[in-house]
Structure formats: C-alpha cells, structure tokens
C-alpha positions in Angstrom: 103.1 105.4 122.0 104.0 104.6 118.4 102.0 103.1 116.1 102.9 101.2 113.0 102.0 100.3 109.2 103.7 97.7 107.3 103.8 98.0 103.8 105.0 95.9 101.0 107.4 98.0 98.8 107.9 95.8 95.9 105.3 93.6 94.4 104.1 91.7 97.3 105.5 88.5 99.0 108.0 90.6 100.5 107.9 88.6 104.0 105.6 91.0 105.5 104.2 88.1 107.8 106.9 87.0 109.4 107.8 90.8 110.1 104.8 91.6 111.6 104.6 88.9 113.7 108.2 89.7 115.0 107.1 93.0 115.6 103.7 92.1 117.3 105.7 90.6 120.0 106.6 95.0 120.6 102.4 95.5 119.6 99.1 94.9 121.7 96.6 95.1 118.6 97.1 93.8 114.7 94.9 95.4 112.5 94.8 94.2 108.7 93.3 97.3 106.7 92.9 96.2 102.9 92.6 93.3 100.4 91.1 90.4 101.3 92.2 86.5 101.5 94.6 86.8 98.0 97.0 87.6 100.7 99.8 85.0 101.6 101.1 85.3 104.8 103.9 82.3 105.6 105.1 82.3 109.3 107.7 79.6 110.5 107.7 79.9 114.6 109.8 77.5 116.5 110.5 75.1 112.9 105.9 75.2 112.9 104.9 76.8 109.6 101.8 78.8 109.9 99.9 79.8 106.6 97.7 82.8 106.6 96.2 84.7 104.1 93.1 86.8 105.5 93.6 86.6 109.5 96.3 89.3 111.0 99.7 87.8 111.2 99.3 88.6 114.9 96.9 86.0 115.5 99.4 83.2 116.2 100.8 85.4 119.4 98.9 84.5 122.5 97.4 87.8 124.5 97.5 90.0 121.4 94.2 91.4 120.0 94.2 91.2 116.0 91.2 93.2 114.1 90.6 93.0 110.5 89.6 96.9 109.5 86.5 98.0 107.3 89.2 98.3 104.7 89.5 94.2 103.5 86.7 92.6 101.9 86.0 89.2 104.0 85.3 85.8 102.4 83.4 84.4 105.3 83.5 80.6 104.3 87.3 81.2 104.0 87.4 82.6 107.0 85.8 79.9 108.7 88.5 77.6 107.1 91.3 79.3 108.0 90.1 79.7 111.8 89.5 75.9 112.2 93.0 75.4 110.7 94.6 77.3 112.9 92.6 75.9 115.7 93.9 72.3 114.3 97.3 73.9 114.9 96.4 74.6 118.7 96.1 78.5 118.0 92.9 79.9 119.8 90.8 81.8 118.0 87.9 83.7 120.2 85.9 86.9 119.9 88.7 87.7 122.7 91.9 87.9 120.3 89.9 88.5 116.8 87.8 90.6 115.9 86.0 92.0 112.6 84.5 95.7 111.4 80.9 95.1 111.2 81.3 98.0 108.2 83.5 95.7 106.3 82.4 94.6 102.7 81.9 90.8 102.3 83.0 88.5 99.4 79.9 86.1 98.0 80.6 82.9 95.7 78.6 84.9 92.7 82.1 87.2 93.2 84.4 84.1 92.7 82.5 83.5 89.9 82.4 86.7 88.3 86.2 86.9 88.8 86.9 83.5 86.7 84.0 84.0 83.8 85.6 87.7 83.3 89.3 86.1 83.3 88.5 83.7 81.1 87.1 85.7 78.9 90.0 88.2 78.6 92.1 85.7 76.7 95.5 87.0 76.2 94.5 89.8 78.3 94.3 88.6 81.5 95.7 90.5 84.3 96.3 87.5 86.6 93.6 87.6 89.2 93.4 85.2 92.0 90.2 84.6 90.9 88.9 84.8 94.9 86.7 87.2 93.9 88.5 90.5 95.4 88.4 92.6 92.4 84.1 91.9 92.1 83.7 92.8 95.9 85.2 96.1 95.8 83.3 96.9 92.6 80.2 96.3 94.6 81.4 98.0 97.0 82.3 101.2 95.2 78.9 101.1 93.4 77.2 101.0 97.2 75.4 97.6 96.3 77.7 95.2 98.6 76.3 93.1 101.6 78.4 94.2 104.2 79.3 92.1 107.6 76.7 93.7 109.8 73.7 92.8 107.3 74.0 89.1 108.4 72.5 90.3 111.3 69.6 91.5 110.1 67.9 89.2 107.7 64.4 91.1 106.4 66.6 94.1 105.3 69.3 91.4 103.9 66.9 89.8 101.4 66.1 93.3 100.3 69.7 94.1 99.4 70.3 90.7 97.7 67.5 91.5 95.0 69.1 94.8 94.8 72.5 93.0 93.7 71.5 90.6 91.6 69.6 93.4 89.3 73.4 94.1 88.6 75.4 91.2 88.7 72.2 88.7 86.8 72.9 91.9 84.0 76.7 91.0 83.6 76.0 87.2 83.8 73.2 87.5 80.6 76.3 89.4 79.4 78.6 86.7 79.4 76.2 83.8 78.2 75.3 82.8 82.1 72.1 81.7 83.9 70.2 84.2 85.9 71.0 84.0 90.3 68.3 83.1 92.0 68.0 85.3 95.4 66.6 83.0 97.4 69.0 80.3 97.0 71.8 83.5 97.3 69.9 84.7 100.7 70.4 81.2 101.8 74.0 81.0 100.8 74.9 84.2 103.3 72.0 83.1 106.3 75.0 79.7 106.0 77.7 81.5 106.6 76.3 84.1 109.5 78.0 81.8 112.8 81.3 82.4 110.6 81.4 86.1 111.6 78.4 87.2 113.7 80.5 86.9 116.5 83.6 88.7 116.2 82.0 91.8 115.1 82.2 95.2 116.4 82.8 98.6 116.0 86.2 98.3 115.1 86.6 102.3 114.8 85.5 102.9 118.4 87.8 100.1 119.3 91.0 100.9 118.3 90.3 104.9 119.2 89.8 103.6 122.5 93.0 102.0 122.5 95.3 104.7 120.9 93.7 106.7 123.9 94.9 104.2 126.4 98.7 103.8 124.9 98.1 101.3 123.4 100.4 100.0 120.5 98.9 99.5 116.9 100.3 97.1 114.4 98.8 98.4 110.9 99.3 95.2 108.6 98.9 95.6 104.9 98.4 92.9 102.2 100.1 92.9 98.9 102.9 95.4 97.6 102.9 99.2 96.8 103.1 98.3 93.1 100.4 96.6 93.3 98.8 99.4 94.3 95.0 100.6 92.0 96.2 104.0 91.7 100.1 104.1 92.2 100.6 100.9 91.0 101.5 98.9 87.6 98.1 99.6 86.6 95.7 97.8 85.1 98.0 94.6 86.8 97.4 95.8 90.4 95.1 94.6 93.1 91.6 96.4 93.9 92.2 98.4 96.6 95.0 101.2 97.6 97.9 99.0 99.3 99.9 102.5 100.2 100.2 103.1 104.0 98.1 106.1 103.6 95.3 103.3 103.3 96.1 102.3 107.2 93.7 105.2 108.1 90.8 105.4 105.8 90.7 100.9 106.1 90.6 101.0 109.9 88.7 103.9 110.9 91.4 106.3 112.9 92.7 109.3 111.4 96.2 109.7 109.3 97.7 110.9 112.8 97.5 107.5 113.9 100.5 106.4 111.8 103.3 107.7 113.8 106.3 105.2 111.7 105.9 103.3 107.8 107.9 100.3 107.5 108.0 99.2 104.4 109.3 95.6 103.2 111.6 94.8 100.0 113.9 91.5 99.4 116.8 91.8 98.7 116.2 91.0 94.8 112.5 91.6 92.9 109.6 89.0 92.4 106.3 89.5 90.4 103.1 86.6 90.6 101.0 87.3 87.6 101.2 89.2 84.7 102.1 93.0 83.8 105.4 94.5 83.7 108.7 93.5 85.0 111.9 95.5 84.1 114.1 94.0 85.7 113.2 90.3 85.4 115.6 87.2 84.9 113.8 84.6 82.6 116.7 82.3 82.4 119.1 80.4 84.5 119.6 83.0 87.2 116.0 84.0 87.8 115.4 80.0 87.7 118.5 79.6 90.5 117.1 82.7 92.7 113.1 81.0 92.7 114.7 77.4 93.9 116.8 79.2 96.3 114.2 81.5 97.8 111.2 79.0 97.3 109.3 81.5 95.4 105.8 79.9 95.1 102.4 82.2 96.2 101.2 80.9 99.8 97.5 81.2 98.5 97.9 80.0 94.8 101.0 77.7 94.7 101.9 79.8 91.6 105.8 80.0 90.5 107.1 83.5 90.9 108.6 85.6 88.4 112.2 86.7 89.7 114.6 88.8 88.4 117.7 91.8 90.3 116.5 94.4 92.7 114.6 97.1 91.3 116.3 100.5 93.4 113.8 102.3 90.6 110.6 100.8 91.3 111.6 100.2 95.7 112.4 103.8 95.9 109.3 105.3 94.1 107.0 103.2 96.2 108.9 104.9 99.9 108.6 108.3 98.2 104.3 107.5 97.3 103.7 105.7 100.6 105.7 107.7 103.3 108.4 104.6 104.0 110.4 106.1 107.1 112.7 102.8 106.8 112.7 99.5 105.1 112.5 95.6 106.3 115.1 93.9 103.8 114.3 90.3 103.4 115.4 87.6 102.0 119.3 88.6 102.1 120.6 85.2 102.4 119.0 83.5 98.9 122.1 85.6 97.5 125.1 84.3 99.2 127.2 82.6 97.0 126.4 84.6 93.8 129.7 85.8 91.7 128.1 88.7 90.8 124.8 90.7 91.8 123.0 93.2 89.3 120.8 95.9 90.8 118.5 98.3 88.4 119.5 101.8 89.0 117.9 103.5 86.1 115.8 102.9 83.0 116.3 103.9 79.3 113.1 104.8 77.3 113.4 105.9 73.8 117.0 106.2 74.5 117.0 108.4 77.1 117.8 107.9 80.6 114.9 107.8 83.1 115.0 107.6 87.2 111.3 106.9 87.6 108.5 104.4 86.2 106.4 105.8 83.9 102.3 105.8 84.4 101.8 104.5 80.8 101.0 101.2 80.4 103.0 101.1 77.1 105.8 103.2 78.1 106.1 100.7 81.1 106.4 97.7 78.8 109.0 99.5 77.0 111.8 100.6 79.5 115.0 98.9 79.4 117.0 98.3 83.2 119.9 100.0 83.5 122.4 97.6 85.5 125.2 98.1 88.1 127.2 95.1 89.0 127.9 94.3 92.5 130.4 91.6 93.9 129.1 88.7 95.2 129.8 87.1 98.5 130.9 83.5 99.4 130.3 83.8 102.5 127.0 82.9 104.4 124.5 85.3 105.9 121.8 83.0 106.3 120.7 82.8 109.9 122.7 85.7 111.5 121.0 87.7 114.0 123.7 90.5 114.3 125.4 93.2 111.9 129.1 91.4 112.7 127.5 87.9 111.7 127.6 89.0 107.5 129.6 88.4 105.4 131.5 92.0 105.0 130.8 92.0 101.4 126.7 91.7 102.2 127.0 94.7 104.8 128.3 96.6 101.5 125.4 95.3 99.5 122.8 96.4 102.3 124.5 100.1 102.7 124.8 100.3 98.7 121.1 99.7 98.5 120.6 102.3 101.3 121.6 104.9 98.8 120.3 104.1 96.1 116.6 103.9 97.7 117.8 107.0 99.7 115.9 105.4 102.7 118.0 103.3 105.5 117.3 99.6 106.1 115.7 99.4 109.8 115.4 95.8 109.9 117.5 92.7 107.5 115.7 89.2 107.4 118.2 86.4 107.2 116.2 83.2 107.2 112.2 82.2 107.7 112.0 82.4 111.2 111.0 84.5 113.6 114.5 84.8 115.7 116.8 85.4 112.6 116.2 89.0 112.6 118.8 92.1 112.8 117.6 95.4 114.3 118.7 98.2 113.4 116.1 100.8 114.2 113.1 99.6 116.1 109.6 101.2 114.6 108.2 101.3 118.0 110.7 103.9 119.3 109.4 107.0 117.5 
C-alpha cells in the first residue's frame, strides 16, 4: 500500500489541513512528524470550522487512528485545550483514535518564556517567533537536556532531570536580567499536566511498523512550509525543525522506504507570516485585495499575512530539496476576477539573471523578481469540483504553472471545504 507525506512547499498556510483531511478519508493512520502547536490547521466540514494546530488533521474523521511522531515537540497544557475543544465540538478524542510517541520532546512554560524574553530582546532583529516556545524546546532537545513525554511517568528520575535543566536555562535567565526557576515549583508544573498525556502514549515506532506490515495506509502530515525549513529554508527566519518530507522518517520512527508518494502543497499566489525575505511580495493595493480575498490571517496567532504573485523560483526549489512527486494547488479561486496575474519566474542579483534562491542571507534580501504577466480570468472557479467546471483561462494558468515548477498539479483546491476538490492524480495509487 502507499503511503503518504504532505508537505508545505511555500512558506506555510498552504491549506495543508484541509488536504489531509480529504485525503484521510483514502488513510487508516495520520501521523504529524515535526513542529509543534505553531501550526494552524483550519478545516471547514459540512459549513463546521474546525481549528487545529498540534492534533493530526485526521482527528476530526471518525475510525481513523491519528499519532503525533517523536518528531513534534508537545505543549501538554495546549494539548489538553485543544482536546476538550474539539470534544466541545462533539469530536471524540480517546487513547483509541490519538495517540502520542512516549520519545517525543515536551514544551514547558520556562520555553514560552525564554522564546518572548529572547524576542524582545532582539529589537529590530526579530525573526518572528510564535513565541510558543518551539524554537527553546528543540534547543533542549538537541543539547540532550529536554523532559520528554515518557518522564511524566516516572517522577523520582523526573525531579532529577529538572535540576539538570534549570543549571542551563537559570544561566540564560541571569543572562537576560531574570529571577532564578525554582525546581520544585517547575516539578510541580509538569506532575499538573501528567493526565494530559499519560494516556495516549505509546511506542509510536512499533506502532505504525506494525501497521505498514499489515497494509495499512499512512498519512505523514507535516507542519509549516519547506521554506521554512532550519536547513533548506530562508534561514535564520525558518522554524526549528527540518519541515522537508525527508523529516517524515526520522520524526516518526519508520525508515525513508516508508514514503512511497510526496505531496506537496502551494497556493496559487505566495504568503509569508513573520519576518525575513519575500521577493515576490505585494505591499500595496494588490497584496491588500489578495489577503481580504483569501482571508489571510494565522489560525494560531491571528496575524495579517504578507501576500504578494506566485513564486515558480522559490515552489520549484522546495519539490527539487523535498522529493515533491506532485503538488496540491490551493487557493485557485482568490484570483478570479483579476485583469492581470504576475508570476516570479527568475531573479536578478547584481544584474545578472538567477533561477535559484541564494543561501546568503544578504544576497536573499537583495534579489529582484523577475515577472511574467498572465491574463486574468472573469470567470469563476470557486467551488468547482471538476477540470471542465474552470474557467478556461484558469486551466491555462494551472498548466503554465506546471512548467514552470516542472512538477504536475495532482490535486486543485477551489474553496474551504472538504468536497470542493479536483483530482487529478490520487497519492494513494502508487
């Protein structure tokens, strides 16, 4: 059976929750392998909007098992939240349909507050953090000092590894003019939040081997966008951990023979949340008319999004550094009615013509787009569920994008919900 990874191939809020929960309808397990609850997911099922941002977009399907991988750092008093909201919603959440890698690396207040001071103190700096603590987790994690999921279970060796953090993290806070942690009242903090995920955990590893062995299909679901990414990525504005599919392995415990198809996920124009560089961005009236249209606000922090043309640069680097076998186009409809559509198909640096985005941080900030014009179409494509439903001008758009990303579009999004989908290639098949 064929299993799949979802990728995001621009900067994130690409629509990736609404098409892996379309696809998880084709899926019997979800796994989330990276990042951690600075992940908006918005899913709109039957006109009910759905709003996750740590839980597997598959969690809203009844019968489907979703797993969040070793790979994502877990906030467990968020967690808790966002499993009573969805149980507000009538969505069960059990140890049946949910469950968590004991391995996985949790995210502690003293992280949320790391995140801010070190923000705040960047000044004009910043890179734009969610300030949930994400980046401060991994670091622990990478310097083998986190409290991982399983040590909830085991309270004398717990208090142990507490003191050992807080020799680090009560070093940076003297740093930046802050009281001492006291471990004791930090212990206490994590014994709090032990019902939150003591029971979903499990061997996620020898889970999901268990049920590639059986057929079983696997639904890899990543957070964020390739560019986003620590090492391929706009660096230093990226996330913490690798967003690439090849992370779909290493975050969930199988193998890189376990991803048999990479879908990766680009609108059908560019958005960026945050700071860091943005070639091909609109501040003006028609990056303005393309947010109202497209409602381009994060689902976790409510912030406006940058906008601006498709990037065919920036989309087609991240299918050649992740693997993309075919691409999810979303967001196709926010366009209709536009005279004219501009799409990045080349950069100038220093006067010379470039086809890829440089590493450099300074070079990055200093490329120039290099635009083709595209008509527009008056017709409407929002809602259509079949290639004849666009307008004939759009199909053009969708097939001129094909070649300039030298990848084929397996899937266009025409509206929020689930049903307004138009298959081209279905992942599951290979």
């Amino acid at each position: 059976m064929a299993n799949v990874a979802v990728v995001g191939a621009q900067w994130g809020d690409e629509g990736k929750g609404k098409i892996v929960d379309w696809l998880s309808e084709r899926a019997d397990v979800v796994v989330r392998y990276q990042g951690g609850h600075n992940a908006g997911h918005t899913l709109v099922i039957d006109g009910k909007v759905f709003k996750l941002s740590l839980l597997p977009s598959g969690i809203v399907r009844p019968g489907k098992l979703s797993v969040i991988g070793n790979g994502v750092v877990i906030d467990p008093w968020h967690l808790a939240k966002e499993v009573e909201a969805l149980r507000a919603q009538g969505v069960a959440v059990t140890a049946d349909n949910l469950r968590i890698a004991e391995n996985a690396t949790l995210i502690m207040p003293l992280h949320r507050d790391l995140d801010r001071l070190r923000e705040e103190a960047a000044g004009t700096g910043k890179i734009g953090t969610t300030g949930r603590g994400i980046g401060p987790a991994y670091e622990d994690k990478v310097g083998r000092r986190a409290i991982r999921a399983m040590d909830l279970a085991e309270p004398h060796e717990l208090r142990r590894k507490v003191e050992r953090l807080l020799v680090h993290h009560n070093a940076l806070l003297v740093g930046l003019g802050q009281p001492k942690l006291d471990a004791n009242k930090v212990f206490d903090e994590l014994m709090g939040a032990r019902e939150a995920v003591l029971p979903f955990l499990a061997p996620v590893w020898h889970l999901l081997d268990g049920m590639r062995r059986e057929g079983k299909r696997i639904l890899f679901e990543g957070a964020q966008g390739i560019l986003l990414d620590i090492d391929h990525g706009t660096y230093p504005y990226v996330t913490s951990s690798n967003t690439v599919a090849g992370q779909a392995a290493a975050g969930s415990g199988l193998g890189p023979s376990a991803v048999s198809y990479v879908l990766g996920i680009a609108k059908a124009y560019t958005t960026r949340v945050g700071s860091g560089p943005f070639p091909s961005e609109q501040a003006n009236d028609i990056g303005e008319w393309i947010g109202q249209r497209g409602h381009e606000f994060g689902t976790v922090t409510g912030r406006k999004r940058r906008c601006g043309w498709f990037d065919a640069v920036l989309v087609r680097q991240a299918i050649k550094t992740s693997g993309i076998q075919g691409i999810a186009l979303t967001k196709l409809d926010v366009l209709d009615g536009l005279d004219e559509i501009k799409v990045c198909v080349g950069y100038k640096l220093d006067g010379k013509r470039i086809d890829i985005f440089p590493a450099s941080e300074e070079a990055q900030a200093r490329v120039e787009p290099i635009y083709e014009s595209f008509e527009g179409w008056k017709g409407t494509s929002a809602g259509a569920r079949s290639w004849t439903a666009l307008p004939a001008q759009a199909v053009k758009y969708v097939r001129y994008l094909e070649e300039l990303i030298e990848c084929p579009v397996a899937m266009l999004s025409t509206s929020p919900e689930r049903a307004d989908t138009i298959l081209m290639h279905d992942p599951f098949a290979d």
